[in-house]
C-alpha positions as CSV (number, residue, x, y, z in Angstrom):
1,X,3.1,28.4,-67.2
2,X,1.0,26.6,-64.9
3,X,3.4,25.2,-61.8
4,X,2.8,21.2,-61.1
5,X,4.1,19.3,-58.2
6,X,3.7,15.4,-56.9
7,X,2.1,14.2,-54.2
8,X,5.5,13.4,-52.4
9,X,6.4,16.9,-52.5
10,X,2.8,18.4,-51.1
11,X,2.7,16.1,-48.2
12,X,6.2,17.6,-47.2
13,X,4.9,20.5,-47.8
14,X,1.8,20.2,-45.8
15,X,3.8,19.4,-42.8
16,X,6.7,21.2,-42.6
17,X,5.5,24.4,-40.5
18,X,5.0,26.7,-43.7
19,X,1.3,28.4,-44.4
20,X,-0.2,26.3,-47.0
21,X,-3.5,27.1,-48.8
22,X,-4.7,23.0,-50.1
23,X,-7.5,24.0,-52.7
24,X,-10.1,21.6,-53.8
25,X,-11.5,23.9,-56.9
26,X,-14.3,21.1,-57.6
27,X,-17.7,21.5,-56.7
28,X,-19.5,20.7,-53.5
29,X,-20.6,17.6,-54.2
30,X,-17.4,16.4,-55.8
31,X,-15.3,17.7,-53.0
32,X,-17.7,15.8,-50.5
33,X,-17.1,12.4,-52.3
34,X,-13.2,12.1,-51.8
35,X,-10.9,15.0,-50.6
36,X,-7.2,15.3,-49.1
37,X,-7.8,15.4,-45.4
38,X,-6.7,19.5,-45.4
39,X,-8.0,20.2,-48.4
40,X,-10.4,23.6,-48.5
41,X,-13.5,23.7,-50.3
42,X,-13.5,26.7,-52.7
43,X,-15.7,25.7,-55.6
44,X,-13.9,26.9,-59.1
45,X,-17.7,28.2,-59.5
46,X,-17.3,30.3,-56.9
47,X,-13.5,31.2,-56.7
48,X,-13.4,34.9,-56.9
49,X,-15.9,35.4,-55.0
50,X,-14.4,33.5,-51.7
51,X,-10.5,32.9,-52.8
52,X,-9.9,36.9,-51.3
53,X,-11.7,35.7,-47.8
54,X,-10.2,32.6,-47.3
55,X,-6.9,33.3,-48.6
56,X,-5.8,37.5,-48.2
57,X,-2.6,37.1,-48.2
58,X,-1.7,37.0,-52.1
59,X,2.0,35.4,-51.7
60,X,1.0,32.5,-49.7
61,X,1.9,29.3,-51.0
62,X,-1.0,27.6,-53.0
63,X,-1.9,24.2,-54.1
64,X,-5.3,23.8,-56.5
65,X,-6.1,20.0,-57.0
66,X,-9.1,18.3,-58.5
67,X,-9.8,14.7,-59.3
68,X,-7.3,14.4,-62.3
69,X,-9.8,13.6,-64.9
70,X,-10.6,17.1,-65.4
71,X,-8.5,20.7,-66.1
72,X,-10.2,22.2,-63.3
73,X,-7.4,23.2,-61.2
74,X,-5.4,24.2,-64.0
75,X,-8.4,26.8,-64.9
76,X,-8.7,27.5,-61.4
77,X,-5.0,28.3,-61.1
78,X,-5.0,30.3,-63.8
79,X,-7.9,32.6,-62.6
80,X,-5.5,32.8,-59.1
81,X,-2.3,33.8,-61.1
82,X,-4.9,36.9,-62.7
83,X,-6.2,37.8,-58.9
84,X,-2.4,38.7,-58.1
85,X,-1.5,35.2,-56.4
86,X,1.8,34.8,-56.7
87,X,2.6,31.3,-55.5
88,X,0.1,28.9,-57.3
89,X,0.5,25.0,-57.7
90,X,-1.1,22.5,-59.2
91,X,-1.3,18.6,-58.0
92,X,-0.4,16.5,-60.9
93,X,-3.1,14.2,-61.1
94,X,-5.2,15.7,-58.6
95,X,-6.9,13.1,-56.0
96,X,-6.1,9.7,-58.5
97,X,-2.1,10.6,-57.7
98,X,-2.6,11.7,-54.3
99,X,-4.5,8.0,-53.9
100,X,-1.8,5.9,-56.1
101,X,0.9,7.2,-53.5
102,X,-0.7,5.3,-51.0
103,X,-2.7,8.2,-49.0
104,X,-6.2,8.4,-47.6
105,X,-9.1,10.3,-49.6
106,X,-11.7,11.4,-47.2
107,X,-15.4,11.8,-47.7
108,X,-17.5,14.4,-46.3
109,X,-17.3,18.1,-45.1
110,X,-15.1,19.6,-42.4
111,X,-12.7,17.1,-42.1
112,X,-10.4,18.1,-39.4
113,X,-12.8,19.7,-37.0
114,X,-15.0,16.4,-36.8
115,X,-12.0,14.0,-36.8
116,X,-11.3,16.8,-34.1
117,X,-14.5,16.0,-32.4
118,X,-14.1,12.1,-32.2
119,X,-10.2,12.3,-30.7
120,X,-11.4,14.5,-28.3
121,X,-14.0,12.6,-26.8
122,X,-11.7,10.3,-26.7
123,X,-9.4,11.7,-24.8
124,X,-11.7,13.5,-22.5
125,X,-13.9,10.6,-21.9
126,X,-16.9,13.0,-22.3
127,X,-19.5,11.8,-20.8
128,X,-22.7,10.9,-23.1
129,X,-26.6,9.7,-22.7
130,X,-28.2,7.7,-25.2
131,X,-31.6,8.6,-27.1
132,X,-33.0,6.4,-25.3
133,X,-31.9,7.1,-21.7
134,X,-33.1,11.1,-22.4
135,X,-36.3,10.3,-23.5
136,X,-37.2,8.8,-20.3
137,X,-35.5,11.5,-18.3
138,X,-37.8,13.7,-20.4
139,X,-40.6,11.4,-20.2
140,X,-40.4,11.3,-16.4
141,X,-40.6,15.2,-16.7
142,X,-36.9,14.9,-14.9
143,X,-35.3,18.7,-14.3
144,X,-33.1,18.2,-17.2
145,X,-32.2,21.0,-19.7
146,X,-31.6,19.8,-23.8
147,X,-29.2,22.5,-25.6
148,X,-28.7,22.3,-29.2
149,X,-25.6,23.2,-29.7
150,X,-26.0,23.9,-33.6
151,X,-27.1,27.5,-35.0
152,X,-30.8,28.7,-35.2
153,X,-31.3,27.4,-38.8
154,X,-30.6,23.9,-38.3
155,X,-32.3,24.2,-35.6
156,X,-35.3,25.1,-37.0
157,X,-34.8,22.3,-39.2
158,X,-35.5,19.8,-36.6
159,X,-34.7,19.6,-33.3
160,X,-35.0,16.8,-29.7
161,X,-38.5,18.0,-27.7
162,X,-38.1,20.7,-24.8
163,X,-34.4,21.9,-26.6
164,X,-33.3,25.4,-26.6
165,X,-30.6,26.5,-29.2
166,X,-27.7,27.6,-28.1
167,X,-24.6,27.4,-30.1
168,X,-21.9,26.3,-29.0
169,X,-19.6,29.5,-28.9
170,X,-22.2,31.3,-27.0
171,X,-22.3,28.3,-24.1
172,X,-20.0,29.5,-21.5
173,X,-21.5,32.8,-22.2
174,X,-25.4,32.0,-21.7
175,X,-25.5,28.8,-19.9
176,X,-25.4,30.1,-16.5
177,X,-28.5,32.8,-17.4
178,X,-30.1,29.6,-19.3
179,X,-29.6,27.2,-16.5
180,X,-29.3,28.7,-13.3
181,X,-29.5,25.7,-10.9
182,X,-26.0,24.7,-10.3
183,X,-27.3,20.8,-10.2
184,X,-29.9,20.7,-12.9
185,X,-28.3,18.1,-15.8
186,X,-27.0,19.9,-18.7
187,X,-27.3,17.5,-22.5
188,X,-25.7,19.0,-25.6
189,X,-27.3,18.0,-28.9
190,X,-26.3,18.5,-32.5
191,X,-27.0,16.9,-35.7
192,X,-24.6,14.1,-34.8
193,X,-21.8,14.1,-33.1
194,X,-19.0,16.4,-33.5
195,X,-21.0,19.7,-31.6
196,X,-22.2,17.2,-29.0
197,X,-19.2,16.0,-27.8
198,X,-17.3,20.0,-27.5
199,X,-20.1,21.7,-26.5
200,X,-20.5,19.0,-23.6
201,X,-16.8,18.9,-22.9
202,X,-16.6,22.8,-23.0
203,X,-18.8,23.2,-20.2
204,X,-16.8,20.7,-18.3
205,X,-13.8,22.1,-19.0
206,X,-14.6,25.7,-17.9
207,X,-15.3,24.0,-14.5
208,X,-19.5,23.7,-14.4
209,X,-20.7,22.3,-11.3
210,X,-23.4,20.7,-13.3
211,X,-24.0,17.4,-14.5
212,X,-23.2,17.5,-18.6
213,X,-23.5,14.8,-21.4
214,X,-23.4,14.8,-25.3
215,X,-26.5,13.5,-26.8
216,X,-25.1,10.0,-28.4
217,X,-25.6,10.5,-32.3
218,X,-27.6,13.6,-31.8
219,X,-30.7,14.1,-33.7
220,X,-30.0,11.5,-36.1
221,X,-29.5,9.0,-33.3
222,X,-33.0,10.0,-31.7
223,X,-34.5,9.4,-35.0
224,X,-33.1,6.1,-35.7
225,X,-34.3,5.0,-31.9
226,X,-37.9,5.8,-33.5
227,X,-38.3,9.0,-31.5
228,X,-40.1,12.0,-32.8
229,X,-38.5,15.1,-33.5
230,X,-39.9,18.6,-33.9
231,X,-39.5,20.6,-36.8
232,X,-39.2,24.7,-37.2
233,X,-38.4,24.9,-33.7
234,X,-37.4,28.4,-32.6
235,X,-36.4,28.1,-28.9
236,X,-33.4,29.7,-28.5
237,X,-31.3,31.4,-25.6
238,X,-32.6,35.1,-24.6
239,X,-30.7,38.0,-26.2
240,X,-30.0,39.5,-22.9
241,X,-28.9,35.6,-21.4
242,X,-25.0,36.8,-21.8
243,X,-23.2,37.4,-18.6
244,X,-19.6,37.2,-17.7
245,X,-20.3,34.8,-14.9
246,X,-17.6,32.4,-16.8
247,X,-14.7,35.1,-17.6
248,X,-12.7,34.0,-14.5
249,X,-12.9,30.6,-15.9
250,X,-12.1,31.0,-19.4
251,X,-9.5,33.1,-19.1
252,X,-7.6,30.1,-16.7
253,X,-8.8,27.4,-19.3
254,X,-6.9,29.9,-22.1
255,X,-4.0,30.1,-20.0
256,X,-3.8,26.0,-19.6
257,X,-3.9,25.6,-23.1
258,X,-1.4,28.3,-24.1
259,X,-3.7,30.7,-26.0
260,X,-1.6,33.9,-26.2
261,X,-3.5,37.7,-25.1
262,X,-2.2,39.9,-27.8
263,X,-2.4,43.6,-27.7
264,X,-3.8,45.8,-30.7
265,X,-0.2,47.2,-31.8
266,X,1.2,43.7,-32.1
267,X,-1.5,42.8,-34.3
268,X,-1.3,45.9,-36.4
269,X,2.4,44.7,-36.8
270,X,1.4,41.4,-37.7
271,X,-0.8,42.5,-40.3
272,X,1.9,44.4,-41.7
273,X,4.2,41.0,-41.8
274,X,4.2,39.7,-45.9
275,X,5.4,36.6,-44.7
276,X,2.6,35.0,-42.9
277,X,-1.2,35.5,-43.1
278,X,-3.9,37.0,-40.3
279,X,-7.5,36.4,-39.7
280,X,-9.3,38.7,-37.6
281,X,-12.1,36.9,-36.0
282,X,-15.2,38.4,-34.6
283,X,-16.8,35.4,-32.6
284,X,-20.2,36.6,-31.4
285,X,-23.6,36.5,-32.6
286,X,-24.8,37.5,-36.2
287,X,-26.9,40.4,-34.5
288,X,-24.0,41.9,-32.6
289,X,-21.5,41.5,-35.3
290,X,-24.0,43.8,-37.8
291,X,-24.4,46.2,-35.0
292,X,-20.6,46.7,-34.7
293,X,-17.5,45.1,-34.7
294,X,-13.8,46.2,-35.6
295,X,-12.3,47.0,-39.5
296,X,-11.0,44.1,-41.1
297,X,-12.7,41.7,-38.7
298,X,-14.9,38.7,-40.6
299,X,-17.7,37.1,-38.6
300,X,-16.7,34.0,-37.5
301,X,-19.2,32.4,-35.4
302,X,-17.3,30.6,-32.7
303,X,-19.1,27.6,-32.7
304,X,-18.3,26.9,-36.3
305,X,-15.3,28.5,-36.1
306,X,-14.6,25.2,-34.1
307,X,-17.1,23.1,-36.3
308,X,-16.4,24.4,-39.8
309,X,-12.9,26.0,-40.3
310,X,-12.6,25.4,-43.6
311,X,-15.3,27.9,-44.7
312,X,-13.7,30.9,-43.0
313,X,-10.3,30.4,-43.0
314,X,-8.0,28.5,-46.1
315,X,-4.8,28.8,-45.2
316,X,-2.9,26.0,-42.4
317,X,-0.7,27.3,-40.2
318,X,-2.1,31.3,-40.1
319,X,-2.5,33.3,-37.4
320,X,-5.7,33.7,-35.8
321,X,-6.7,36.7,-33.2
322,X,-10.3,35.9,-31.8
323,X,-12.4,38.5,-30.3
324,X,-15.7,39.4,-28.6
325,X,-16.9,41.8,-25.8
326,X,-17.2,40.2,-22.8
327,X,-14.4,38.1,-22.1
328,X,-15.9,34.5,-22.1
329,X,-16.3,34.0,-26.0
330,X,-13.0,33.8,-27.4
331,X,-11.0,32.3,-25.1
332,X,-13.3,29.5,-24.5
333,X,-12.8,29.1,-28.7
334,X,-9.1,30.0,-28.8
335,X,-8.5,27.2,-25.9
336,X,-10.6,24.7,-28.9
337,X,-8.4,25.8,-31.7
338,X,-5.1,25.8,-29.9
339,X,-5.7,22.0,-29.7
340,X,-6.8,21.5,-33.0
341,X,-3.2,23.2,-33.9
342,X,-3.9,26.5,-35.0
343,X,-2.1,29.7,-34.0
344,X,-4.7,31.0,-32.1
345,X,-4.5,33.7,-29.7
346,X,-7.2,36.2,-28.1
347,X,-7.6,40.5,-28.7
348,X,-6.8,41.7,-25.5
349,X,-9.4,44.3,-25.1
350,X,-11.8,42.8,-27.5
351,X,-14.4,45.1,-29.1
352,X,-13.1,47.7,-27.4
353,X,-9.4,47.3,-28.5
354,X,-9.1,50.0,-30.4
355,X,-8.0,47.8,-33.7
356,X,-8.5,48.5,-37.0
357,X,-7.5,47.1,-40.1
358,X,-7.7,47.0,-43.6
359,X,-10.3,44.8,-45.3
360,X,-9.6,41.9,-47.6
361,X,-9.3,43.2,-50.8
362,X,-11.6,41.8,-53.4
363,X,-11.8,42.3,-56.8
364,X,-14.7,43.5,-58.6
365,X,-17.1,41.7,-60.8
366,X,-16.9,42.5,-64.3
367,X,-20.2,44.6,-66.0
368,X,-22.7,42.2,-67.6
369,X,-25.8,43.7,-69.3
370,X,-29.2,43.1,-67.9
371,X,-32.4,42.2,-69.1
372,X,-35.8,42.5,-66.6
373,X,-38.2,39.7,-66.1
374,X,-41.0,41.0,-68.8
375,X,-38.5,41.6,-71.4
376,X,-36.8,38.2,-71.6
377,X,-40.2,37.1,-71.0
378,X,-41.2,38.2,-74.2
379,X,-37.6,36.6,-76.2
380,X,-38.3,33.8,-74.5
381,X,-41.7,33.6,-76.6
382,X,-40.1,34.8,-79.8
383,X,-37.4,32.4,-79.2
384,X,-34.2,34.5,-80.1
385,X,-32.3,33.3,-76.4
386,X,-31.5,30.6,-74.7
387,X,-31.8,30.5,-70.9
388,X,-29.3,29.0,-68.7
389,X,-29.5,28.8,-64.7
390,X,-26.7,28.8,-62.9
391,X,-28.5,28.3,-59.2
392,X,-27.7,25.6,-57.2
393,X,-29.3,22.3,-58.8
394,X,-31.2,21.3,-55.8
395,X,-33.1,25.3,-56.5
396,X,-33.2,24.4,-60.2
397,X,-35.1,21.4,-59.4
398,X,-37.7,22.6,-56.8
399,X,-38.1,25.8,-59.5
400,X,-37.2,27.5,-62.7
401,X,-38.1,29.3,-65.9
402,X,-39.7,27.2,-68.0
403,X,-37.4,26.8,-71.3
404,X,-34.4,27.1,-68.7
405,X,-31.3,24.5,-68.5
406,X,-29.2,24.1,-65.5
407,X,-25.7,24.3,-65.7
408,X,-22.4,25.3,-63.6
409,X,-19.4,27.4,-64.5
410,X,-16.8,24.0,-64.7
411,X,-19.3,23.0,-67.7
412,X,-20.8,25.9,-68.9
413,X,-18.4,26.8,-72.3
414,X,-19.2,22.8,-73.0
415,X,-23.3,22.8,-72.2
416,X,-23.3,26.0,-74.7
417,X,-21.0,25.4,-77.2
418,X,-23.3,24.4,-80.0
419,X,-25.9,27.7,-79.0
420,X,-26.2,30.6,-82.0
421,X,-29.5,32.0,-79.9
422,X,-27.9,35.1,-77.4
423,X,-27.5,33.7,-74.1
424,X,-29.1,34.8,-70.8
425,X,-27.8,33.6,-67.4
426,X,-29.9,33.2,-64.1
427,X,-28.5,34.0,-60.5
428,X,-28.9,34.5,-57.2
429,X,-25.4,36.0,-56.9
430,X,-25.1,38.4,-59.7
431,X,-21.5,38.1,-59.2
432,X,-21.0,34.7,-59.5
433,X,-23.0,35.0,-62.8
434,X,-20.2,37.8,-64.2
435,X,-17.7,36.1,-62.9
436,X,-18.6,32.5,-64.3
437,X,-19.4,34.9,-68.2
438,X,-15.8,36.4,-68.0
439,X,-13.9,33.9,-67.6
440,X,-16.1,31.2,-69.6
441,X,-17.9,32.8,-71.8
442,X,-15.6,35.5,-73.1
443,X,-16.0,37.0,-76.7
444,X,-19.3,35.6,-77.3
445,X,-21.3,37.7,-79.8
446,X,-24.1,38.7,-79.0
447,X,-22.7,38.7,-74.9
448,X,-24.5,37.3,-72.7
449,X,-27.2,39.0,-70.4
450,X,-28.4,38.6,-66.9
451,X,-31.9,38.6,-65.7
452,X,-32.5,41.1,-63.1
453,X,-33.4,40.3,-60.3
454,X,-32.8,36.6,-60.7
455,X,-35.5,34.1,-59.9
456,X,-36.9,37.0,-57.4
457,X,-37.8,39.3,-59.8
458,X,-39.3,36.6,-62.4
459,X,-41.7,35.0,-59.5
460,X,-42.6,38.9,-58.5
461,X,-43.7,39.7,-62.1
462,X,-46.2,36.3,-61.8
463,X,-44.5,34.7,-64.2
464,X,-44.6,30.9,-64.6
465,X,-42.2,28.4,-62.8
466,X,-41.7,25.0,-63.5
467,X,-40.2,22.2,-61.2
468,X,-38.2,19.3,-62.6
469,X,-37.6,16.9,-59.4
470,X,-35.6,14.7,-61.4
471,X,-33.9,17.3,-63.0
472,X,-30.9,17.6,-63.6
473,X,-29.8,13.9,-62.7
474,X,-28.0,13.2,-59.4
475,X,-25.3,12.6,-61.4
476,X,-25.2,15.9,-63.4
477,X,-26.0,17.6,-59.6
478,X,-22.3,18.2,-58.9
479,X,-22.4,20.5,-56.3
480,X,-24.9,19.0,-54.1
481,X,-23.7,16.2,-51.9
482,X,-26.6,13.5,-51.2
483,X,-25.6,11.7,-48.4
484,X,-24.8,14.8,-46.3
485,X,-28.3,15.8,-46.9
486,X,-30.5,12.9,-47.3
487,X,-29.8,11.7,-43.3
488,X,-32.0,14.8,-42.4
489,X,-34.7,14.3,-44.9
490,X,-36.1,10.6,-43.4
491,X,-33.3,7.9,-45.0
492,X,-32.7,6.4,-42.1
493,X,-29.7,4.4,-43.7
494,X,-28.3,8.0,-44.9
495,X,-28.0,8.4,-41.2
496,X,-26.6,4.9,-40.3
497,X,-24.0,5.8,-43.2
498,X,-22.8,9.4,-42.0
499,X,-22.6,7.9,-38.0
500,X,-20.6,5.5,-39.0
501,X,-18.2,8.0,-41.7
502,X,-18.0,9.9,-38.5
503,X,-16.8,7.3,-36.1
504,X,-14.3,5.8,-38.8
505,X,-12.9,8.8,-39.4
506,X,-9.7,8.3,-37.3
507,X,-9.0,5.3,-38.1
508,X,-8.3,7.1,-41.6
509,X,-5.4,9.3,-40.3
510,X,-2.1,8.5,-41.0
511,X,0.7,9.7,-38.1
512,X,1.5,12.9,-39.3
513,X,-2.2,13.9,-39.9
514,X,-3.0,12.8,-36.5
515,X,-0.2,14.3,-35.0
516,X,-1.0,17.6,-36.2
517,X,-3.6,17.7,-33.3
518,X,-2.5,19.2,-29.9
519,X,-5.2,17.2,-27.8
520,X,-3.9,16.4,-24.1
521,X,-3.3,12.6,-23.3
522,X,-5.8,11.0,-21.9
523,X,-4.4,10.7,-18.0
524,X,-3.8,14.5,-18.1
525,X,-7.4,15.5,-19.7
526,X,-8.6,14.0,-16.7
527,X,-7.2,16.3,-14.5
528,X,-7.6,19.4,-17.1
């Protein structure tokens, strides 16, 4: 029996001190329309894969919603209740009731962190420079340094002229090797504004000597002041730039902000607690993490640790240990999240701990048959199966298998329910394709295959592709959000749009929601 509650009862719930996990089991683009301000993004065509990650402790309290015109979240909390999760609730009437109650539906992605963003600047004052006011330092060849706060792929994507990416969890570990002249001005650049304003304000708050300022609007603002921007830029900080040069200064900007040093054994006892739920987070680089890090640790970038929670950790009111190597990382971060009003607190000992614990566990996909490229190839021909890709639709669109329809696991029993012809199911993520079969496509005779390979194999073999730009519609294409997306691809009103979502966002809180942050008044960040 599936277990519904009203929106009355989950806002009590989402602030009375107790770990929640807030699902929204739509897809992306659904989710980015209109969301409950904590609610996580775990796709219901991608819930087994991530629910384990995001949520590994299977007793914690658990509310699925969708938009109430669907029995999404009653599928999804269904598939929960057969991972082993013991605690599962649906919102009656998903984000209609939450709405008819008289609270705020949010659009867009990672919600607190840039509400985060703009309440910070605001009580930091963080000093800024407009588009304009850096192009003429830079045109005046001024000894200023741009660094792009963001990581290297969106960088690549486009970048401001003579920037260097440097995310902004590896700042107070690099800047010093990347700008060595205690007087030189230091700006810090994202996409807009959110990674501007902390990676600015994280220098100043560690104590730099140096003059620092966000970038106003980022990227998007120097685009829409009709500057040019470079594209597949890969400047980027040095892999030998690290140095400890900070560590004094973290560690005293932790201790302001109350971020806890926690030993090994106490987190080994933590992870042994049933009643609350622990993230192990490895904050360094991509490179280093591969190379080593400690068992049970996920990699948690720290910069979008800060940026983009939600995608590493699903649960409010966890406990989080950060770690790195060096001293400077994770206390720099754990000082972020402490105000952002997690339970953050940092490994004492780091890499070197000593810690070990036992991974996530995640449950295996179920088998589903195969078939290789040349072989469906040739039943494609004969015409005995129907194709159906289950790719992201922007992929679908730029390429498939001629003969191929797109379609996503919320819809797929419904966009086959009148095939006889055998089906076979395109992926990237094998998983995801088993996964979406099992629990959608169960007792279908013949079952369904898999190609091989995916859309890797089939292009390998020479076999054709088609594209289909206007296929499927934007309004089929529910897991893509457009207005996210379109600001970087030359909409210059796409960009006007998400500056000003961003800036309106906290004008959106209510007092409870807003309260919820742990951001120092304004007099006393002054004199943090």
């Amino acid at each position: 029996m599936t277990s519904f509650i009203d929106p009355k009862t989950l806002k009590s719930w989402l602030h009375d001190g107790g770990e929640i996990a807030l699902l929204d089991v739509r897809e992306h683009g659904q989710y980015g329309e209109a969301h409950l301000f904590y609610g996580i993004p775990l796709p219901f065509s991608r819930l087994e894969l991530d629910a384990p990650r995001l949520m590994p402790r299977r007793s914690v309290r658990v509310v699925a919603y969708d938009g109430g015109d669907s029995d999404v979240a009653e599928r999804a909390a269904r598939r929960l209740a057969a991972l082993d999760y013991t605690d599962v609730h649906v919102l009656q009437g998903g984000t209609r009731a939450w709405k008819a109650a008289g609270h705020a539906l949010f659009a867009g992605v990672n919600l607190p962190s840039k509400t985060f963003g703009e309440l910070a600047e605001e009580a930091y004052h963080t000093p800024r420079v407009s588009a304009d006011q850096l192009a003429e330092m830079l045109a005046r060849k001024d000894k200023v340094v741009v660094l792009d706060g963001r990581p290297v792929s969106e960088f690549h994507k486009m970048n401001i002229p003579t920037a260097t990416c440097c995310p902004n969890g590896e700042l107070a570990y690099r800047v010093r090797r990347l700008v060595p002249d205690t007087t030189t001005p230091i700006v810090i650049n994202c996409a807009g504004r959110t990674r501007s304003i902390i990676g600015a304000q994280t220098l100043i708050n560690l104590g730099l000597p140096n003059p620092v300022y966000a970038l106003e609007n980022g990227t998007q603002g120097w685009y829409l002041n009709d500057h040019a921007l470079e594209h597949g830029g890969t400047r980027r900080y040095a892999p030998d730039s690290g140095n400890t040069d900070l560590r004094a200064a973290a560690k005293a900007l932790a201790e302001r902000f109350g971020v806890p040093t926690v030993t090994a054994q106490t987190v080994q006892q933590w992870a042994g607690d049933g009643s609350r739920s622990l993230f192990l987070c490895d904050v360094r680089t991509p490179e280093e993490f591969a190379a080593r890090t400690l068992p049970g640790a996920q990699h948690t970038p720290g910069g979008q640790l800060m940026q983009a929670g939600d995608q590493y950790v699903g649960v409010r009111g966890a406990r989080l240990v950060l770690f790195d190597d060096d001293g400077v990382r994770a206390p720099t971060i754990a000082h972020w999240l402490r105000q952002m009003g997690h339970e953050a607190s940092v490994l004492d000992g780091g890499l070197a701990s000593g810690l070990s614990l036992a991974p996530a566990a995640a449950p295996a996909a179920p088998a589903l048959a195969t078939i290789d490229a040349e072989a469906l190839s040739a039943r494609l021909a004969q015409g005995d199966v129907a194709l159906v890709d289950l790719r992201p639709s922007m992929q679908f669109r730029a390429g498939h298998i001629p003969q191929a329809r797109w379609s996503i696991r919320p819809r797929l029993a419904q966009d086959v329910k009148s095939e006889t012809r055998q089906l076979v199911l395109v992926a990237d993520d094998a998983a995801l394709a088993a996964w979406a079969a099992a629990s959608e496509l169960a007792g279908l005779s013949p079952a369904p295959l898999l190609l091989e390979g995916g859309m890797a194999a089939w292009r390998d073999a020479g076999l054709p592709v088609q594209a289909t730009p206007a296929l499927p519609a934007d309004a089929d294409c529910i897991d893509y959000l457009f207005f996210v997306h379109d600001r970087h691809d030359g909409n210059k009103e796409a960009a006007r749009r998400y500056l000003a979502w961003e800036t309106g966002l906290v004008a959106q809180l209510d007092a409870q929601e807003r309260s919820a942050f742990r951001l120092p008044t304004a007099s006393a960040a002054r004199h943090a």
